[in-house]
Residue, then its C-alpha position, 0 to 999 in steps of 0.5 A: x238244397x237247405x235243410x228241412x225246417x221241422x214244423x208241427x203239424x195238427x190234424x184236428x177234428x171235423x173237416x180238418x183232417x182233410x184240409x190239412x192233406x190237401x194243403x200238405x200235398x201242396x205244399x210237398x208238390x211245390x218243394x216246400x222244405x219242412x218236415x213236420x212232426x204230427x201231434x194230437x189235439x182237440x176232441x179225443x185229448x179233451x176226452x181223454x182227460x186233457x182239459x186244454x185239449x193238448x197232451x203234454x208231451x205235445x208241447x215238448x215238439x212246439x217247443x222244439x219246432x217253434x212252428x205250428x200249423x193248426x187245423x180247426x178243432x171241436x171243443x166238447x159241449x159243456x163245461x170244464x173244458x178251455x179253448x186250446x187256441x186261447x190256451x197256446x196263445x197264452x202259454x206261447x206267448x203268441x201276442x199277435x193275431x194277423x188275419x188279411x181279408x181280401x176280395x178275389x172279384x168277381x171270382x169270388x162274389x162280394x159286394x166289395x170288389x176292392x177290399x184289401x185290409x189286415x186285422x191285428x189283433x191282440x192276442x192274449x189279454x182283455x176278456x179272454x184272459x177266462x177269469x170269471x166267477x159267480x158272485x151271487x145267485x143273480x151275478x156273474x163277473x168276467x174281468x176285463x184285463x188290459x196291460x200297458x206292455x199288452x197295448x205296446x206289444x200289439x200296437x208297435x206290432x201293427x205299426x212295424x207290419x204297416x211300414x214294412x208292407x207298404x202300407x198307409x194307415x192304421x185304425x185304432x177301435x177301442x169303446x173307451x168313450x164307455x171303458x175309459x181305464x181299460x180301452x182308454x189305456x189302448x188308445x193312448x198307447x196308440x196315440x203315444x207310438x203313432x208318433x214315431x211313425x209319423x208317415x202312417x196316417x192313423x185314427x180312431x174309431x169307436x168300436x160299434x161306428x168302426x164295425x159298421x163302417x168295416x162291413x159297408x166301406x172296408x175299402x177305407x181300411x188298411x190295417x186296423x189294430x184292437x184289443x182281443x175281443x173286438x178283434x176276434x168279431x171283426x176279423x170274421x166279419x172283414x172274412x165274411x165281407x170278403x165272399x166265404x170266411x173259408x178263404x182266411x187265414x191267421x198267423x199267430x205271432x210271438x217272440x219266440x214260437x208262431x202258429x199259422x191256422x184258418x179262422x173258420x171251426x171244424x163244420x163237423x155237419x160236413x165232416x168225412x164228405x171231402x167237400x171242405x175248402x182247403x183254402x183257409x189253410x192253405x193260405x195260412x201254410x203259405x203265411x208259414x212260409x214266407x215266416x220261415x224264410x221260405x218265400x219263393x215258395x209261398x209265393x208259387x203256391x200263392x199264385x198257383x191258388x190265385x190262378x185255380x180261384x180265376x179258372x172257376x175252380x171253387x168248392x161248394x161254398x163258392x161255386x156259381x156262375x163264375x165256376x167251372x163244372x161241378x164244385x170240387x172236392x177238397x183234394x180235386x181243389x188241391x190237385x188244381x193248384x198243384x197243376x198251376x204251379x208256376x203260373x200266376x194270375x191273369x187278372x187277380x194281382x200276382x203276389x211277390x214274396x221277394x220284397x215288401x209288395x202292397x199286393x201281397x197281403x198275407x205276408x207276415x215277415x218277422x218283426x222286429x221285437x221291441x221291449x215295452x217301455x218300462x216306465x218308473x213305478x207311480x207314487x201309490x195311494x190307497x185312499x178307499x175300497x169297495x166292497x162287493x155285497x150278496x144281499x137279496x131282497x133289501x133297498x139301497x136306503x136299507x142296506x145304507x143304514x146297516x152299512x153306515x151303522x158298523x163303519x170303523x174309521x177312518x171310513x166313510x160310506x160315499x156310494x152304493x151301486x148296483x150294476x154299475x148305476x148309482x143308487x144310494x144316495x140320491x137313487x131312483x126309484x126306477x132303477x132295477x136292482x139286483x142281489x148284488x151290490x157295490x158298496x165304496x168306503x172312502x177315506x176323508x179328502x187327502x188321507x190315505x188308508x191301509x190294509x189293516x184298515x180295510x181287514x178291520x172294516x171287513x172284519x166289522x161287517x162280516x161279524x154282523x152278517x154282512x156277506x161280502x163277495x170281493x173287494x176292489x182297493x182304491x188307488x191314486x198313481x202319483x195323484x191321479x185317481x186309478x178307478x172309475x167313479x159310479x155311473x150318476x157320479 
């Protein structure tokens, strides 16, 4: 007999303590070799002090363990507290959000009997890097960040996870036909490492045709990798298509620490009833184990719960015509896998951990960690800058002739935008304005500029009263314009 591998277990809050015990005393009744190291996260951290919803000393045992199996948490309402999930992806480093969707037909009702896909999701950057800021009485900002490592990391990853689990396509969505720096970036990354993968057939969507496509032929999907945010809105609607969002697990994967945990949140309305799906969670412990080297025994665990969803034994959520007496409770469910233990499935496809297995979706083995590719640094130019400006009540032509008047060389006034649309020169009279205006000064055709250009340039409109918010510099890499140009460009 191995010895145990210490893993760390979170109770959280809502329904989460009780699905943890049922999934817990599944896992010990199938001989699962762990022992786990309980921590407190989630509410009563947030309350206690802890903006993130972790103490420090839990820390102390994810990074000794380097295994988390996480119960959903509730974050307080208002403000000044950050989403724990977010906070130990980042800090962890957990690059890689792998979420298999699968229908259980007609056990499980849905209207796509033969969906069989996973979402890999990046995991750290994009919007949810949380840098945000009000700019003027009007205007928020949420900055949108995305990296050539980032893209490598997450694309490599679902290229690896599809070679290794049979599987045949990867679909890249990004909106870069409207974000074309950030979700342009992701593309050609996509486009760059599809290359030494040349026995995946791939494509691209954009984001709203690809979102629409999943929810009415997910069966043309395999496996569909994307930045942070749409990721997050897919994988929900992928587990929702599948008949309950309450079946889907997620493995979050990093190069040295991962965390396994159901999708769905603590459903604090029916907290404490005993009536909450197990499932989620149980298939998320079973992703742990094939991750720790333990894959007979997810795989006994997996059948047993494939066998439990084909006898009608189903919680609330699930129960119907298919089911079998009353809706089962979260531990009666648990005790009903537990009974099945060494059984598989009669009609389902059985799943098998000992090899890479097409019918086996929610495996997540190691991959192998490869370094983004450092490329040699770009010739950078600075050849401009805008300037954000907070001014209320003026016209585009007016805030112009103010600006044009304090100008210091070797600058020139080119545009002025208000949300993204460019209203001076040229502007409509039709385009809504707001207090919040983006103002680019250029240097002529071919010069560059410094920063001691642009700190007398700020220094020169703020002494007349100009309030500037932020400024963005302009920038060429190795000749090749690094900004966008405004809308009406």
């Amino acid at each position: 007999m191995s010895e145990l591998v210490p893993i760390t277990v979170a109770r959280g809050d809502g329904i989460g303590p009780e699905i943890m015990e049922a999934t817990l005393r599944v896992l010990q009744a199938a001989g699962a070799r762990i022992a786990p190291e309980f921590i407190d996260i989630g509410e009563q951290q947030y309350l206690a002090g802890h903006s993130s919803g972790i103490a420090p000393e839990a820390w102390e045992s994810l990074r000794r363990t380097r295994v988390f199996l996480k119960a959903p948490i509730t974050t307080p309402q208002g403000g000044g507290f950050k989403s724990l999930n977010v906070t130990i992806r980042k800090t962890l480093g957990l690059y890689a959000n792998v979420r298999p969707c699968v229908s259980y037909a007609p056990f499980v009702r849905t209207l796509h009997p033969k969906m069989n896909l996973v979402i890999v999701r990046e995991n750290e950057e994009d919007l949810y890097a949380g840098i945000e800021h009000r700019q003027t009485d009007e205007v928020f900002q949420c900055l949108k960040l995305i990296t050539r490592p980032g893209c490598e990391k997450i694309v490599r990853y679902a290229f690896d996870y599809a070679r290794r689990h049979g599987r045949r396509k990867v679909t890249c969505m990004t909106k870069d036909n409207i974000m074309k720096m950030t979700d342009g970036l992701f593309h050609r990354v996509f486009d760059e490492v599809a290359r030494e993968y040349p026995e995946i057939e791939t494509e691209h969507l954009i984001i709203d045709i690809g979102a629409a496509r999943l929810a009415t032929r997910p069966e043309r999907f395999d496996v569909i990798v994307t930045p942070n945010l749409y990721g997050d809105i897919l994988s929900d609607i992928a587990a929702e298509l599948t008949g309950s969002v309450g079946l889907a697990p997620s493995a979050n994967i990093g190069d040295h620490v991962a965390m396994f945990e159901s999708i769905h949140g603590s459903a604090p309305d029916i907290a404490g009833k005993g009536i909450a799906n197990p499932s989620g969670l149980l298939l998320a412990a079973v992703l742990m184990l094939v991750h720790i080297g333990q894959p007979a025994v997810a795989e006994t665990i997996h059948n047993a719960w494939l066998r439990t969803i084909e006898d009608g034994v189903h919680t609330a959520e699930l129960h119907g015509s298919l089911s079998i007496g009353r809706p089962f409770g979260s531990m009666d469910f648990a005790d009903a896998v537990i009974e099945r233990l060494g059984q598989r499935p009669q009609k389902l496809a059985a799943v098998h951990y000992g090899e890479v297995d097409r019918d086996a979706p929610v495996q997540v083995a190691r991959v192998a960690t490869v370094a983004p590719h450092r490329r040699a640094a770009a010739a950078k130019a600075m050849v401009g800058v805008d300037v954000f400006v907070h001014a209320a009540g003026v016209s585009a032509d007016f805030l112009a002739g103010q600006l044009s008047a304090l100008l210091t060389p070797p600058f020139a006034l080119q545009m002025i935008t208000n949300r993204g649309v460019k209203v001076w020169p040229g502007g409509f009279p039709e385009t809504f304005c707001t207090d919040h205006w983006r103002c680019r000064f250029v240097a002529p055709q071919g010069q560059s500029v410094t920063h001691a250009d642009i700190i007398g340039l700020l220094q020169g409109l703020t002494a007349r009263g100009v309030d500037v918010i932020k400024t963005e510099n302009l920038c060429t890499f190795d000749g090749e314009r690094g900004y966008a140009l405004g809308q009406g460009q």
